[in-house]
N, C-alpha and C positions, 0 to 999 in steps of 0.2 A: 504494500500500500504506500503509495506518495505522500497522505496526508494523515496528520493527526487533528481531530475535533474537541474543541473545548465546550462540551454542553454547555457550559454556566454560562459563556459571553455569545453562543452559536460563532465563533469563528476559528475558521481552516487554517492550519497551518503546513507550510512544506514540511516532511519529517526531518531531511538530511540540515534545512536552516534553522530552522526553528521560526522562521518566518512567518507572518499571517497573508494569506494568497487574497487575491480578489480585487478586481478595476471595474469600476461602476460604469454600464452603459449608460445611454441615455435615457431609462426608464429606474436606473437607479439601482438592476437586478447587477449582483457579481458577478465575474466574469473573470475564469482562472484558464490559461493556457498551457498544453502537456503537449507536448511533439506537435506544434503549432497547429492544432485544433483549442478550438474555443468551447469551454463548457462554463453553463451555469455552477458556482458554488452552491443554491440551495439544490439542485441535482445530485450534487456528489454528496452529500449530509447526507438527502433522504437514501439513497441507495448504500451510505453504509450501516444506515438503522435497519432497511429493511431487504439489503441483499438482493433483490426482485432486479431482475434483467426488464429494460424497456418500457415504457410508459404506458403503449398500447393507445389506446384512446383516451386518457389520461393526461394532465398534467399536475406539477405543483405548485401551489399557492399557498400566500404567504398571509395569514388567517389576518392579521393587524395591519396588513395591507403596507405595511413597510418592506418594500425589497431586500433591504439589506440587511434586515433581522434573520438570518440562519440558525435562529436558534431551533430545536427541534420538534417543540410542543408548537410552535407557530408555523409548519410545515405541515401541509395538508394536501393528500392524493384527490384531485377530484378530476369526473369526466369535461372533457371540452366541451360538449353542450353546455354545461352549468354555467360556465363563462359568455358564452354568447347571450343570456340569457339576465346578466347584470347589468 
């Protein structure tokens, strides 16, 4: 694993720096870079809470509507309908 997670603050860390990872787009979501593909930070959280390959018709949302809150109780699987739908 690359990263280690600090539940108490939600933020990722590189393992080998000890670094905190993450550059805010323009909607404010993190955005951590691995062999120059671009992933969300709360993706790589909820996947190492819950192991689950793929989102499927799915995604995550961030319950307090703060992008950059990674914390994991604030991380929430829902379907993309639900979203079109707010």
């Amino acid at each position: 694993m690359l990263f280690e997670y600090d539940p108490e603050t939600g933020t990722l860390y590189r393992k080998l720096s000890g670094e905190p990872v993450g550059s805010p787009n323009a909607r404010g979501h993190l955005l951590v870079s691995i062999d120059g593909d671009k992933f969300y930070v709360h993706h790589i959280v909820w996947h190492m809470f819950h192991n689950k390959p793929g989102l499927g018709g799915s995604c995550i949302t961030h319950v307090n509507r703060n992008p950059s809150d990674n914390s994991i109780h604030n991380l929430k699987r829902r379907r993309k309908q639900w979203l079109s739908r707010r």
